[in-house]
N, CA and C of each residue as an Amber inpcrd file, in Angstrom:
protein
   279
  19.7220000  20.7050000 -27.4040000  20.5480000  19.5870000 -27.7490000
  19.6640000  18.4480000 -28.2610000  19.9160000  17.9800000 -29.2400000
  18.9000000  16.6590000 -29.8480000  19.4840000  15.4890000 -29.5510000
  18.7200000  14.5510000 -28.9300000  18.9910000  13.3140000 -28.7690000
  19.2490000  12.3330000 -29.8700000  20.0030000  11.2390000 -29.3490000
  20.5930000  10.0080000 -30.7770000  18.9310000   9.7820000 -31.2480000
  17.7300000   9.3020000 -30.7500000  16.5980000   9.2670000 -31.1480000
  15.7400000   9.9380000 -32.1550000  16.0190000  11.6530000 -31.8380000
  15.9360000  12.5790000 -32.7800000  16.4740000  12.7800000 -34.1840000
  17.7990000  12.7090000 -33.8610000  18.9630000  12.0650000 -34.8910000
  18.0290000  11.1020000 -35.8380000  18.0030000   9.7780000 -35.1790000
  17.7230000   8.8820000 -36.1600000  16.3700000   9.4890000 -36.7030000
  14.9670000   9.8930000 -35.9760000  13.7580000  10.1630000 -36.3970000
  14.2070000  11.2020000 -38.1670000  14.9980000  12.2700000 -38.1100000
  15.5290000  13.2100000 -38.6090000  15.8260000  12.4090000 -39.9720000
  16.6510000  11.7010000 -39.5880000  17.6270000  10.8060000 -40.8010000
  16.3010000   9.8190000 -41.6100000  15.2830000   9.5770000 -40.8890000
  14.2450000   8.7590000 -42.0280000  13.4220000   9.7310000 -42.3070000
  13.6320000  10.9260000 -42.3780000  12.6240000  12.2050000 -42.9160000
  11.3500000  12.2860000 -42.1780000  11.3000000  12.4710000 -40.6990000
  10.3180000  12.6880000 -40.1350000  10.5770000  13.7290000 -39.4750000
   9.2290000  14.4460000 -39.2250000   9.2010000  15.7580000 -38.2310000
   9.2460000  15.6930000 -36.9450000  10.5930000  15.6620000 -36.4010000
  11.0660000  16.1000000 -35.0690000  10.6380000  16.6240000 -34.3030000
   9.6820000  17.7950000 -34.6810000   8.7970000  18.8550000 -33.8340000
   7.6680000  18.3940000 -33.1020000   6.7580000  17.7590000 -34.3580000
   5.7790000  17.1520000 -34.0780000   5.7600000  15.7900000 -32.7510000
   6.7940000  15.1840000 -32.7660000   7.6150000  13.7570000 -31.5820000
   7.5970000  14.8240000 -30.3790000   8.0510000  15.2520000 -30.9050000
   9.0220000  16.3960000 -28.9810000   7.0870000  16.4040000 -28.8960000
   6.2990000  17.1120000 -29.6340000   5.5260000  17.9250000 -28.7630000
   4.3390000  16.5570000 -28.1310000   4.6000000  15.7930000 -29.1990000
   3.7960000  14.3160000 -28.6060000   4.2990000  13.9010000 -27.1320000
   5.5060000  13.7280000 -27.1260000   6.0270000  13.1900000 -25.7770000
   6.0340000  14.0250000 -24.7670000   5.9740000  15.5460000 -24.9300000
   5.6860000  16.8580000 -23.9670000   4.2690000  16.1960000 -23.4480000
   3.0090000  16.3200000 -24.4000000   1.9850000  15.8910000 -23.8390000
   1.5690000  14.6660000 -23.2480000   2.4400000  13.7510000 -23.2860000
   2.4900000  12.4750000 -22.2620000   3.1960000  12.3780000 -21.1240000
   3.7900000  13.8420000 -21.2460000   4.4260000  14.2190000 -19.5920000
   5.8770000  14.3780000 -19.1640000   6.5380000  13.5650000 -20.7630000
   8.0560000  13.5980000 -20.3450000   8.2490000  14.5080000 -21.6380000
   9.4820000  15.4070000 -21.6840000  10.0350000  16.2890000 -22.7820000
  11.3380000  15.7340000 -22.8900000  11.9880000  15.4420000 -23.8620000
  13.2880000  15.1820000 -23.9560000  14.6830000  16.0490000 -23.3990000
  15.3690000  14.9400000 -22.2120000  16.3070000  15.8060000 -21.6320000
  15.4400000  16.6850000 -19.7780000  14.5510000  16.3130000 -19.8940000
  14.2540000  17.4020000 -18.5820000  13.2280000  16.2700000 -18.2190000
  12.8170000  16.6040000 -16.5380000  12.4920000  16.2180000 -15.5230000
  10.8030000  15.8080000 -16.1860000  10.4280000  14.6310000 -15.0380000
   9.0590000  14.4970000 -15.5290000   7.9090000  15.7380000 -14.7640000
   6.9300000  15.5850000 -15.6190000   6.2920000  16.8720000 -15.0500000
   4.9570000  16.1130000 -14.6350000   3.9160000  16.8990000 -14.3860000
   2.7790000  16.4590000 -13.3140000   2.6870000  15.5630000 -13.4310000
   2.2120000  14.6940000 -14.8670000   1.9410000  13.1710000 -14.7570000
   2.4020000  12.8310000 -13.6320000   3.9250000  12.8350000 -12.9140000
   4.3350000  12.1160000 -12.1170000   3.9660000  12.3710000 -10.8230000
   3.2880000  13.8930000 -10.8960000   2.9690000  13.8460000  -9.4360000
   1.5740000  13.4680000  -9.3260000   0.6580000  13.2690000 -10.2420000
  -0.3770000  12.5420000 -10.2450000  -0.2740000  11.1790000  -9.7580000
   1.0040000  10.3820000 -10.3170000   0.3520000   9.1360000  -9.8900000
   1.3330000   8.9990000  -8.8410000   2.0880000   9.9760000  -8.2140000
   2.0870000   9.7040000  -6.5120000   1.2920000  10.0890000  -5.7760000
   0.1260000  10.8280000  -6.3880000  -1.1480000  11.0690000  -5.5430000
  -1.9120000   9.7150000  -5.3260000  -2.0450000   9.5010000  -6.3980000
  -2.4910000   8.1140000  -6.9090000  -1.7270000   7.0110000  -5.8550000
  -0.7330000   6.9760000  -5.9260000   0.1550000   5.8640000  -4.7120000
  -0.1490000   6.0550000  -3.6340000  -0.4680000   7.1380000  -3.2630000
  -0.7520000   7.5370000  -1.5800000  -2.3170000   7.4190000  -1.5780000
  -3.0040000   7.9360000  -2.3690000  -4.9640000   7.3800000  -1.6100000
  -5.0350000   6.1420000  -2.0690000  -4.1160000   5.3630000  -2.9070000
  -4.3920000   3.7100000  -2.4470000  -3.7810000   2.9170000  -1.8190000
  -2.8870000   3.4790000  -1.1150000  -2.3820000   2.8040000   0.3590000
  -2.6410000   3.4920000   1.4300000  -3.7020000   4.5480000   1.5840000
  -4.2020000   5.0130000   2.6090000  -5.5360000   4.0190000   2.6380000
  -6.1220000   3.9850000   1.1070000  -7.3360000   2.7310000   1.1500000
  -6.9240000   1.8490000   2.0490000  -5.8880000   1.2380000   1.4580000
  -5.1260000  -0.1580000   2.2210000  -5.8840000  -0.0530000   3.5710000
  -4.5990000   0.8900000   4.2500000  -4.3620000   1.1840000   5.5260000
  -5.8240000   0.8820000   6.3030000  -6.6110000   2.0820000   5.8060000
  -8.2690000   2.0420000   6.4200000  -8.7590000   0.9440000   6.3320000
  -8.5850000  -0.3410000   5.1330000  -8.9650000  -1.2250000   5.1400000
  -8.3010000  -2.5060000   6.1120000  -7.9260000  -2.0850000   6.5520000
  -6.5960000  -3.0190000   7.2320000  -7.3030000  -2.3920000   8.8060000
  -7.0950000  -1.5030000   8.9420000  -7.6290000  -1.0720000  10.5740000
  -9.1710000  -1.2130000  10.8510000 -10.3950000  -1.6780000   9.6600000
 -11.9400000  -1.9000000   9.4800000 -11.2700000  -3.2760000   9.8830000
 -10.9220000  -4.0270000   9.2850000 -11.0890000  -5.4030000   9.4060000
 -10.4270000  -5.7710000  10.6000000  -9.2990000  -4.8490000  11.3260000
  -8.7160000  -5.1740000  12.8110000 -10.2810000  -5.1430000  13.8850000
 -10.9860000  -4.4380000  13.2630000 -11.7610000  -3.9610000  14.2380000
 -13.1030000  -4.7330000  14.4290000 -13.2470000  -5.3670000  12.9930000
 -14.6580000  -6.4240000  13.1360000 -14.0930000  -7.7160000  13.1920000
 -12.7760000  -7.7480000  12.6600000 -12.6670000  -9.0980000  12.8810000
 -11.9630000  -9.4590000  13.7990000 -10.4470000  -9.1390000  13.9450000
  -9.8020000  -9.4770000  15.4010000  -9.7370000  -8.9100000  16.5380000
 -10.6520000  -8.2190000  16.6240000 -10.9180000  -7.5970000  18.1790000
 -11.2380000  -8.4780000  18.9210000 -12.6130000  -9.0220000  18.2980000
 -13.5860000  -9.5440000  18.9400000 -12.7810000 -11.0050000  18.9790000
 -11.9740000 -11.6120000  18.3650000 -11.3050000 -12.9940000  18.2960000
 -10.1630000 -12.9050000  19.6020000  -9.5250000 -11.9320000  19.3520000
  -8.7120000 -11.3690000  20.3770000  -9.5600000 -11.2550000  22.0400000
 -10.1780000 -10.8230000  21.7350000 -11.3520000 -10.4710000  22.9720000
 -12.0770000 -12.1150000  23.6770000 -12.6220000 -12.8090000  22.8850000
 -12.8290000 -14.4600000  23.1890000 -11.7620000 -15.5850000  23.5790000
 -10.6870000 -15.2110000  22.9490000  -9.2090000 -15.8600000  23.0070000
  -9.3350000 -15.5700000  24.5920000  -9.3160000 -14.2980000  25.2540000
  -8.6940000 -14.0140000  26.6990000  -9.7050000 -14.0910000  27.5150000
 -11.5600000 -14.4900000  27.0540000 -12.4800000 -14.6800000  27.8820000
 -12.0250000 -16.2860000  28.2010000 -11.8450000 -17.2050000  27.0430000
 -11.7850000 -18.4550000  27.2470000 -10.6900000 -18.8900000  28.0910000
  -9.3170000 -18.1510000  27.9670000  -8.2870000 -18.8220000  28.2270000
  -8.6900000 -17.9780000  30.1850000  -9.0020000 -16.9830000  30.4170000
  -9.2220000 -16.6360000  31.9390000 -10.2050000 -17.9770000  32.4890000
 -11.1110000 -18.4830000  31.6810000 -11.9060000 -19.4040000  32.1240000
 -11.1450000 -20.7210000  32.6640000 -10.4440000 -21.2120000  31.6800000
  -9.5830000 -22.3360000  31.7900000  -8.9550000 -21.8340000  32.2610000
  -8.0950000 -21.0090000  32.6580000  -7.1620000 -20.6610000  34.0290000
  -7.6610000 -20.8750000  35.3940000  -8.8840000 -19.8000000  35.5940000
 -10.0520000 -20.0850000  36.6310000 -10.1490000 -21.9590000  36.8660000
 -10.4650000 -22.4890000  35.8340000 -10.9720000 -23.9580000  35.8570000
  -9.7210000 -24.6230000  36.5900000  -8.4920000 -24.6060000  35.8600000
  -7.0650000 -25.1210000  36.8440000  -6.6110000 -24.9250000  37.8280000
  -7.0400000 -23.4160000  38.0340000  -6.8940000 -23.1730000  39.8830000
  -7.6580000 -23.9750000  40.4030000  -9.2990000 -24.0160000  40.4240000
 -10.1370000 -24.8670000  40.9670000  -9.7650000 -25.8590000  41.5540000
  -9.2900000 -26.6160000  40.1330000  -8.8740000 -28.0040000  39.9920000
  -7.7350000 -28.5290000  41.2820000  -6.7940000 -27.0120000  41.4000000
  -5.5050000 -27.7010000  42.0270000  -6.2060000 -27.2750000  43.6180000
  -6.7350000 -26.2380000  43.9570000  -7.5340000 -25.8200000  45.4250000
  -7.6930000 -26.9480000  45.3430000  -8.8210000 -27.3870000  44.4430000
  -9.1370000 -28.7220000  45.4620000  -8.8780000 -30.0770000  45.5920000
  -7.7420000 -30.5500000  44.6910000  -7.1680000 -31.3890000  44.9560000
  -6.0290000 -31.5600000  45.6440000  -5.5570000 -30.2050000  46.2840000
  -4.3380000 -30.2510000  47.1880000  -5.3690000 -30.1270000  48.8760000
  -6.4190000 -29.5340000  48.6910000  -7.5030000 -29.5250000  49.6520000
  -6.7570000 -28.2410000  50.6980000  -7.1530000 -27.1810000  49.7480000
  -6.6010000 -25.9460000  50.6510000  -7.7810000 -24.8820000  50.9640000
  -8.9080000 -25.5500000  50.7100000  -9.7350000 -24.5970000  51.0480000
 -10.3320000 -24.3220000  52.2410000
């Protein structure tokens, strides 16, 4: 079945054959499904959001661990420090 595109290519005296087989080799054929190209670049979509990902769980690990980790040394300290504070100003020791 030829497309309105074909049609027109046809009607200004160009070779039809030669188009189809151009657009075959860029992955789409007229009328039918895309072919590998497309599963290439969902390969392509998936190892660069797996990059992401890995890059996202490196930087959890050098950077907010250790921020995370100081956050709960400091704040046990100042907890420690306010108990102190109230022992011994209620004088319960």
């Amino acid at each position: 079945m030829m497309e309105r595109w074909d049609w027109d290519r046809r009607s200004k005296g160009e070779d039809v054959g030669s188009l189809r087989l151009q657009r075959k080799r860029r992955g789409f054929f007229a009328g039918s499904a895309p072919s590998a190209v497309a599963g290439q670049s969902t390969l392509e979509y998936i190892l660069v959001l797996a990059a992401i990902i890995v890059a996202i769980i490196v930087a959890a690990n050098t950077a907010i661990r250790p921020a995370v980790g100081n956050s709960l040394t400091e704040s046990g300290k100042a907890i420690n420090s306010a108990a102190n504070k109230l022992i011994t100003g209620l004088n319960l020791q």
